[in-house]
BATORBA-498110 format. One record per residue (C-alpha): z, x, y. Coordinates in pm, whole numbers, plus 50000, padded with zeros to 5 digits. Example, Ala and Ser with C-alpha at 12.3 -4.5 7.8 and 13.67 -1.06 7.14 Angstrom:
2
<rec><pz>50780</pz><px>51230</px><py>49550</py></rec>
<rec><pz>50714</pz><px>51367</px><py>49894</py></rec>
end
This chain:
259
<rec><pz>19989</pz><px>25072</px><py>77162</py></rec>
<rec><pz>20027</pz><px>25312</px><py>76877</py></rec>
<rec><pz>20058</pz><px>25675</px><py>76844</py></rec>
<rec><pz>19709</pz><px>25690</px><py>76618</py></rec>
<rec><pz>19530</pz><px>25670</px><py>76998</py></rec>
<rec><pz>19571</pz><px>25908</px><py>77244</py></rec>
<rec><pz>19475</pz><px>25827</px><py>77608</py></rec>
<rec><pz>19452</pz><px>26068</px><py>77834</py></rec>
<rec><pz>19300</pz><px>25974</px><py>78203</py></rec>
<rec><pz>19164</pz><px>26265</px><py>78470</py></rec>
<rec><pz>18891</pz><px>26387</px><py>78691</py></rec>
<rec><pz>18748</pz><px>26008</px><py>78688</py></rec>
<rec><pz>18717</pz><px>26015</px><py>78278</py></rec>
<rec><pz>18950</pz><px>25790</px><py>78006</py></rec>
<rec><pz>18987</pz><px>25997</px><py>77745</py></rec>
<rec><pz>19066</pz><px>25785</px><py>77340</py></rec>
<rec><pz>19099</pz><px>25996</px><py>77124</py></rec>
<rec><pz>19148</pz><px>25873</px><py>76729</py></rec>
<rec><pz>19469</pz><px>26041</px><py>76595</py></rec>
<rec><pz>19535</pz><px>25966</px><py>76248</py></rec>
<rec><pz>19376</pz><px>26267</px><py>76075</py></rec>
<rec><pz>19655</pz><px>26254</px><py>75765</py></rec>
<rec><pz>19424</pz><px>25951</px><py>75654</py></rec>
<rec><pz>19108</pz><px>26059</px><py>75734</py></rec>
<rec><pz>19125</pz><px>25898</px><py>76086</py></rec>
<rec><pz>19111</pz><px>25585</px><py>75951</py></rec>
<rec><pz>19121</pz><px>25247</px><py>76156</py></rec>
<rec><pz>19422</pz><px>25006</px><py>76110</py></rec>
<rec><pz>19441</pz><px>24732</px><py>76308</py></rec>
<rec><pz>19713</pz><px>24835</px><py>76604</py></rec>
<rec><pz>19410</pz><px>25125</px><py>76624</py></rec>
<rec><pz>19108</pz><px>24861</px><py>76690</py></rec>
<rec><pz>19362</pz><px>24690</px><py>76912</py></rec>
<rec><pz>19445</pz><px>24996</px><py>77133</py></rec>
<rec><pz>19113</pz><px>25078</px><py>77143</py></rec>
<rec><pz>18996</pz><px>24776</px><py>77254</py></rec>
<rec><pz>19245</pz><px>24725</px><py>77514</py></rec>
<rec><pz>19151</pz><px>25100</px><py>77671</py></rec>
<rec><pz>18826</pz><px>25003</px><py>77697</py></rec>
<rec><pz>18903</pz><px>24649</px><py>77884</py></rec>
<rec><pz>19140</pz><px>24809</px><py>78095</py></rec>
<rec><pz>18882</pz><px>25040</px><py>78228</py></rec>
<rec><pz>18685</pz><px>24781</px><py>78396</py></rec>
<rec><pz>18909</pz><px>24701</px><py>78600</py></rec>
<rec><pz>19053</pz><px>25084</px><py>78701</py></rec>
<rec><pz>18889</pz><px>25204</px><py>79007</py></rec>
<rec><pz>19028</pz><px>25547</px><py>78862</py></rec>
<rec><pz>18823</pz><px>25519</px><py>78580</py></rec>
<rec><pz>18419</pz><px>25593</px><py>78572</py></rec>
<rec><pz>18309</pz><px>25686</px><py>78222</py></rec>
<rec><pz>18542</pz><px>25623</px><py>77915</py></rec>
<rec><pz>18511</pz><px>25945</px><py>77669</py></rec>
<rec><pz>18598</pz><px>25875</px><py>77269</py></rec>
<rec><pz>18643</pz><px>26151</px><py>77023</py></rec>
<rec><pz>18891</pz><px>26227</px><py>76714</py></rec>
<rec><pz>19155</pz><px>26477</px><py>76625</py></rec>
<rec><pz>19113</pz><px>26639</px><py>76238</py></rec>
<rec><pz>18807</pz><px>26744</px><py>76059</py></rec>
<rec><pz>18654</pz><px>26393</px><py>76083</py></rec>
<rec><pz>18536</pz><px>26132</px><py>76321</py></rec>
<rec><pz>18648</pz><px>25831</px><py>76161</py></rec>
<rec><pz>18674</pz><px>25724</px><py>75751</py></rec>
<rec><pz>18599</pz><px>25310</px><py>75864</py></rec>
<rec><pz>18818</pz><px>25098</px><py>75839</py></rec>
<rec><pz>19127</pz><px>25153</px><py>75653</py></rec>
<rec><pz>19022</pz><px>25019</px><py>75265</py></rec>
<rec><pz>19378</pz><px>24895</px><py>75193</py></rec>
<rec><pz>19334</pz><px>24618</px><py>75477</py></rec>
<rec><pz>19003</pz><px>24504</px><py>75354</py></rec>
<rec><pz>19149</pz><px>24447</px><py>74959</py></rec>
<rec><pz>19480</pz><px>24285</px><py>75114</py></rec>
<rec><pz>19242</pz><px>24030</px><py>75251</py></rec>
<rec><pz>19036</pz><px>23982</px><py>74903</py></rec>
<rec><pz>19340</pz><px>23959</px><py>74729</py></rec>
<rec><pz>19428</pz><px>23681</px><py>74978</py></rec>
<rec><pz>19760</pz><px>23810</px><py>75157</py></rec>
<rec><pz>19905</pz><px>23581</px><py>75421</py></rec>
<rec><pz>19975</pz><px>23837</px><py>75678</py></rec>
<rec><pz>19678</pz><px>24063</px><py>75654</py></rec>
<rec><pz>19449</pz><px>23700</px><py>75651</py></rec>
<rec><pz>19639</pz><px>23646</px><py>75985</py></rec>
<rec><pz>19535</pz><px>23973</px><py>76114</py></rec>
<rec><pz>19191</pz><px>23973</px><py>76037</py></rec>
<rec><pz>19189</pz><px>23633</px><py>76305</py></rec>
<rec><pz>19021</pz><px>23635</px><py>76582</py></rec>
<rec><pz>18774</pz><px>23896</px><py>76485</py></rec>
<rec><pz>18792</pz><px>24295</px><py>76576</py></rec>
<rec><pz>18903</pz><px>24339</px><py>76944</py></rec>
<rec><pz>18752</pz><px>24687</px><py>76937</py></rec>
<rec><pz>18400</pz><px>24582</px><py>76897</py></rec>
<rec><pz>18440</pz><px>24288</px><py>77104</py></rec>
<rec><pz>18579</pz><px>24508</px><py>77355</py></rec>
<rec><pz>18279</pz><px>24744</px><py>77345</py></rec>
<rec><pz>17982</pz><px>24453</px><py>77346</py></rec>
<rec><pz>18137</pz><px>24314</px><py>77683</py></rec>
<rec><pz>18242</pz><px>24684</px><py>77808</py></rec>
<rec><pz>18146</pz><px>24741</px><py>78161</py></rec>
<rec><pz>18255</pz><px>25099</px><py>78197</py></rec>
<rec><pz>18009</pz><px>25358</px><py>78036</py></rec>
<rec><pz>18079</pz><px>25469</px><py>77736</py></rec>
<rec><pz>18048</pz><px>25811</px><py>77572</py></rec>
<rec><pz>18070</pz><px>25929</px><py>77230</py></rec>
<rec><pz>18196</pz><px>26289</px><py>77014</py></rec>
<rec><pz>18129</pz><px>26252</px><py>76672</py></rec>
<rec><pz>18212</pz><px>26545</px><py>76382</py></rec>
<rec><pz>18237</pz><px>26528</px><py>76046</py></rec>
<rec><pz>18207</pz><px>26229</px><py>75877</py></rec>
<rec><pz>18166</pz><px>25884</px><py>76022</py></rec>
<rec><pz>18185</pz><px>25616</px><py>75811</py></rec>
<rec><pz>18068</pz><px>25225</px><py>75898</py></rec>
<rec><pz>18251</pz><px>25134</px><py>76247</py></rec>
<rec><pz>18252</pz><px>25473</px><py>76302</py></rec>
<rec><pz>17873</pz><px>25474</px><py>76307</py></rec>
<rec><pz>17831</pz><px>25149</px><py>76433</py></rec>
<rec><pz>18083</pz><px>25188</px><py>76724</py></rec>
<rec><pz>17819</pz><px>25425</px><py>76865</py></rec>
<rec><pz>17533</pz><px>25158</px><py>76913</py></rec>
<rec><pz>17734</pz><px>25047</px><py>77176</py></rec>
<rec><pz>17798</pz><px>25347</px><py>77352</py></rec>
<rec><pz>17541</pz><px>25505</px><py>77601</py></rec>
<rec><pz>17563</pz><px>25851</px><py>77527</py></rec>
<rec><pz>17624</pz><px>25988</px><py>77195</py></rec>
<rec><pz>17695</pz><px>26344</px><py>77115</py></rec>
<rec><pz>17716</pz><px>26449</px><py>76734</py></rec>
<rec><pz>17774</pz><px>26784</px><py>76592</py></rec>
<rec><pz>17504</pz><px>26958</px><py>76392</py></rec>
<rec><pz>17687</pz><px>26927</px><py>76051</py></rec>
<rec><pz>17824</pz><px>26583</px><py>76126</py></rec>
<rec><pz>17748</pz><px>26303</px><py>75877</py></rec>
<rec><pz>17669</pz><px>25925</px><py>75967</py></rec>
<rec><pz>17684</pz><px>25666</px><py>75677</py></rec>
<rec><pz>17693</pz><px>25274</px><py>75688</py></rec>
<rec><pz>17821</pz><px>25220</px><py>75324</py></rec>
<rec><pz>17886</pz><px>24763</px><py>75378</py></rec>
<rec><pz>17672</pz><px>24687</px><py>75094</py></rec>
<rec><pz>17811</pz><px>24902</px><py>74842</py></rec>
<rec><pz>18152</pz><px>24758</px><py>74982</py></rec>
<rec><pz>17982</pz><px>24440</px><py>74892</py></rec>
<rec><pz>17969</pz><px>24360</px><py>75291</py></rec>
<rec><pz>17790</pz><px>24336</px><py>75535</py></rec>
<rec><pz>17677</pz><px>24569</px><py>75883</py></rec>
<rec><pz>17915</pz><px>24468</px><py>76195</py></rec>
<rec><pz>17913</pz><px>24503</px><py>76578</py></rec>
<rec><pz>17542</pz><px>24378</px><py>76607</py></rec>
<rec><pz>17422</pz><px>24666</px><py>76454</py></rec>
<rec><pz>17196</pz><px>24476</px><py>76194</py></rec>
<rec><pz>17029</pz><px>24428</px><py>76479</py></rec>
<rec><pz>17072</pz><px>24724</px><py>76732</py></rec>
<rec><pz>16992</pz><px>25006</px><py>76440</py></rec>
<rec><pz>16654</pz><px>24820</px><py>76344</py></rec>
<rec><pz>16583</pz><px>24847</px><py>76710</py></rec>
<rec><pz>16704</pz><px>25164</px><py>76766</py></rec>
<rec><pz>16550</pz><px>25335</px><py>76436</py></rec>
<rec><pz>16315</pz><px>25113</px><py>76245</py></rec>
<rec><pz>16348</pz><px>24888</px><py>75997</py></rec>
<rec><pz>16305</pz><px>25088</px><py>75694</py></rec>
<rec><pz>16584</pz><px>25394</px><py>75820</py></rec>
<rec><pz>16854</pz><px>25100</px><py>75896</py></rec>
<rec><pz>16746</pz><px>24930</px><py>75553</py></rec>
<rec><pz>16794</pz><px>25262</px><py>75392</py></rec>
<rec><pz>17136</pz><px>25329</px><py>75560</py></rec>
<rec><pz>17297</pz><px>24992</px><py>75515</py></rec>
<rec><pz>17168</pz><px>24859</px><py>75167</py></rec>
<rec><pz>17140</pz><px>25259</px><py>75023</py></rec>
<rec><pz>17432</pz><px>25409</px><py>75186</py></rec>
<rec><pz>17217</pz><px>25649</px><py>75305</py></rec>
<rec><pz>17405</pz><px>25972</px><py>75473</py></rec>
<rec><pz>17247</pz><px>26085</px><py>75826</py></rec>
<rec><pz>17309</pz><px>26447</px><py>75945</py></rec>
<rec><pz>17376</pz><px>26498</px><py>76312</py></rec>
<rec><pz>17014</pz><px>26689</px><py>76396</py></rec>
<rec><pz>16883</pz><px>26374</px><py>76208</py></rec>
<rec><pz>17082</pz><px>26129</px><py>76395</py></rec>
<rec><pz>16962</pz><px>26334</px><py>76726</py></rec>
<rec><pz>16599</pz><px>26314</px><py>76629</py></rec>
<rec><pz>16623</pz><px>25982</px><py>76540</py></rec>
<rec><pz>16790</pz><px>25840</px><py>76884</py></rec>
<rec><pz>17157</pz><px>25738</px><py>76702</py></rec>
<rec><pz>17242</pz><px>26061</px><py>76922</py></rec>
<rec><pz>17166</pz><px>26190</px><py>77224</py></rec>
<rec><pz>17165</pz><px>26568</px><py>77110</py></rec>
<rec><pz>17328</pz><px>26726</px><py>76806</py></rec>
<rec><pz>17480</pz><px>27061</px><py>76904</py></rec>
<rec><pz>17725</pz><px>27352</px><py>76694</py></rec>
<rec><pz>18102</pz><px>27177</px><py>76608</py></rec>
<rec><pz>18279</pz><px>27393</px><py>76853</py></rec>
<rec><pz>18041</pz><px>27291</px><py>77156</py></rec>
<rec><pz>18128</pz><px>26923</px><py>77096</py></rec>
<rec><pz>18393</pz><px>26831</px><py>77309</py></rec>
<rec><pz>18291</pz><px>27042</px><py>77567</py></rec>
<rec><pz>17960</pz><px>26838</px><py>77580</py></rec>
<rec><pz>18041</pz><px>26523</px><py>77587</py></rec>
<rec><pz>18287</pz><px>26587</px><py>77849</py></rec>
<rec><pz>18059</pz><px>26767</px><py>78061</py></rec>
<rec><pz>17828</pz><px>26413</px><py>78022</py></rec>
<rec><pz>18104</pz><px>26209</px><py>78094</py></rec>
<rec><pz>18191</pz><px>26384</px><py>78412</py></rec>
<rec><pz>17867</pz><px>26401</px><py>78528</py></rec>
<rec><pz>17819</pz><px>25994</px><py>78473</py></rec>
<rec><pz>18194</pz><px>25970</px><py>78625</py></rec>
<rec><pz>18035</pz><px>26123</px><py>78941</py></rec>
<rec><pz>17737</pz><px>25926</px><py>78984</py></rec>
<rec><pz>17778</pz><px>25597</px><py>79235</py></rec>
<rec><pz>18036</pz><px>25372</px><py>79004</py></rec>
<rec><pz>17828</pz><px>25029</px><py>79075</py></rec>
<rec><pz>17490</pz><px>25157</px><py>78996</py></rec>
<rec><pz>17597</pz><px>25310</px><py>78707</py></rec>
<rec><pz>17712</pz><px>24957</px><py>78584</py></rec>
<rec><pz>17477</pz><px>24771</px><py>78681</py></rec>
<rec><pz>17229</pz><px>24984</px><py>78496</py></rec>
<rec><pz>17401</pz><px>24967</px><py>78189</py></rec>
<rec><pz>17430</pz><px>24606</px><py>78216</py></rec>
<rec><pz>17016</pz><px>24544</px><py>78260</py></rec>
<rec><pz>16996</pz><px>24735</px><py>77956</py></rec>
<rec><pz>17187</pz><px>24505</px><py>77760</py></rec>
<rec><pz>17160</pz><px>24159</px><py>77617</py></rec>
<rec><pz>17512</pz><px>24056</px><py>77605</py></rec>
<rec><pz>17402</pz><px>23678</px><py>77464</py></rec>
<rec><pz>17238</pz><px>23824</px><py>77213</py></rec>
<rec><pz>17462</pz><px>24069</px><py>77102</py></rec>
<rec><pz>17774</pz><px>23788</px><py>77111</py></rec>
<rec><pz>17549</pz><px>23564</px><py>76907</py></rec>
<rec><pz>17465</pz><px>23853</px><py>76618</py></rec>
<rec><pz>17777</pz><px>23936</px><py>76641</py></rec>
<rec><pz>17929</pz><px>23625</px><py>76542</py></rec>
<rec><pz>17641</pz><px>23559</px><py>76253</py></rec>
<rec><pz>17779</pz><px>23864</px><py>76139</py></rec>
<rec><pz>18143</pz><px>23776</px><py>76110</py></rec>
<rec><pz>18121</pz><px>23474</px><py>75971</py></rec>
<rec><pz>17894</pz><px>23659</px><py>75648</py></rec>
<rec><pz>18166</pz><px>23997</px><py>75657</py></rec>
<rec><pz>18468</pz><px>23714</px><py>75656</py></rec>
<rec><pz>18277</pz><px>23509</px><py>75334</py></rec>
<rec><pz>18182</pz><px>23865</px><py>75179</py></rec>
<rec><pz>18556</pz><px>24006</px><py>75230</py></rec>
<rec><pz>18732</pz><px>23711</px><py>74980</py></rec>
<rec><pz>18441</pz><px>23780</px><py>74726</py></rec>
<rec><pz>18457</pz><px>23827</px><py>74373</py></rec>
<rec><pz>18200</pz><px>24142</px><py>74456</py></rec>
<rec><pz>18409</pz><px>24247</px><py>74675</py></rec>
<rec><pz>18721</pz><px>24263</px><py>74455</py></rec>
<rec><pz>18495</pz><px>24474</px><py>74218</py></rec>
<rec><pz>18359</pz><px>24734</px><py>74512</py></rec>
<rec><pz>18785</pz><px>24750</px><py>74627</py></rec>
<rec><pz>18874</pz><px>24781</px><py>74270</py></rec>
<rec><pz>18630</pz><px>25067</px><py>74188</py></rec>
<rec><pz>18705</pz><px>25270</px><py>74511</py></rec>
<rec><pz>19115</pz><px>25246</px><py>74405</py></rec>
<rec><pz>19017</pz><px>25335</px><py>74045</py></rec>
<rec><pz>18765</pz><px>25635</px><py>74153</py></rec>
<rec><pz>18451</pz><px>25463</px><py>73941</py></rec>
<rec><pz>18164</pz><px>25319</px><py>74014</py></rec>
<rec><pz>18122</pz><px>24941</px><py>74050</py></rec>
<rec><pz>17941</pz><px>24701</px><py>73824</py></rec>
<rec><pz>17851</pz><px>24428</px><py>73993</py></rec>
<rec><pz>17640</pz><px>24287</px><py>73699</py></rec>
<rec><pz>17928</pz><px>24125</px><py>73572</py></rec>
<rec><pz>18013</pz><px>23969</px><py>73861</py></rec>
<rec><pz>17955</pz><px>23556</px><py>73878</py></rec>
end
């Protein structure tokens, strides 16, 4: 485990809550790995009914942490070995059984955005901000969501967000259906613990088995891994070397000159 997650279980709820706000909250891997294994865990705790995630600091979540992603590109042994076997929070939360609910403020940046397809209720502050920024990374979307924010939003708005970099606001995201409702920043946490209760107290295996009907699980597993196999290819890029090297340099990229 690692002290950048917080777990905290009561009245039927498993609280995560991201804890790294001295880097913007962003994801390392021992963070996608406790994460992951919260979420898992909860299927199989009768003590556990809805599982709740929010963040400490002024923002959700920055992504993943940049300095991972360029170790890869530049083609380090050890952070090649840890990018193996995929990201064990997202596969956690395509198979998760347990219902899962969602706080979002301030910024959330690509997993932290994505993450939230997967939940089923998402609650996002009014002044919150929601962008998907893989293709100016020179990537590409994650966690199924190239195909669960078409669905969920239309084409165009998911085009818009991914290939753009388009920012969403939170009454945007609410009106849209990212979000359940968008509500003032200090009414956050109390909200989406007042949802999560109230799914913790509903009967435990209708509750699951309505989530799962809603789901395709075989389709999700099979986008997901289309995915992975392009983000993997897209990560040891030359155009990805130029998007890492621009973001360390504070410029913007030219990928013109890129072969």
């Amino acid at each position: 485990m690692t002290e950048h997650v917080l777990i905290e279980k009561s009245g039927g709820v498993l609280t995560l809550t991201i804890n790294r706000p001295e880097k913007k909250n962003a994801l390392t891997r021992a963070m996608y790995q406790a994460l992951g294994e919260a979420i898992d865990g909860a299927a199989d705790d009768r003590d556990v009914r809805c599982v709740l995630i929010q963040a400490n600091g002024d923002i959700f979540t920055a992504g993943n942490d940049l300095g991972d992603f360029a170790a890869v590109n530049a083609g380090e042994p050890t952070a090649n070995q840890a990018r193996e076997g995929g990201n064990p929070l997202l596969a956690a939360l395509a198979r998760a059984k347990t219902p899962l609910v969602a706080a979002v403020h301030g910024r959330a940046v690509g997993v932290g955005v994505t993450m939230l397809l997967h939940c089923d209720l998402v609650y996002v502050a009014e002044d919150a901000l929601l962008t998907t920024p893989f293709v100016n990374l020179a990537l590409v979307p994650e966690a199924a969501s190239s195909m669960l924010l078409p669905a969920r939003i239309g084409h165009a708005r998911a085009f818009a967000m991914f290939v753009l970099g388009e920012a969403v606001d939170g009454k945007t995201a609410a009106a849209w259906g990212i979000a359940n409702a968008a509500v003032p920043a200090g009414e956050l946490r109390a909200k989406a613990r007042a949802a999560a209760e109230a799914v913790a107290a509903r009967p435990a295996s209708s509750v699951a088995i309505t989530k799962a009907l809603m789901r395709d699980p075989t389709g999700i597993a099979s986008r997901m891994e289309e995915e992975g196999r392009h983000f993997a290819a897209q990560l040891k890029s030359p155009e990805a070397k130029e998007a890492f090297a621009a973001f360390a340099q504070k410029r913007a990229p030219d990928f013109s000159k890129v072969a």
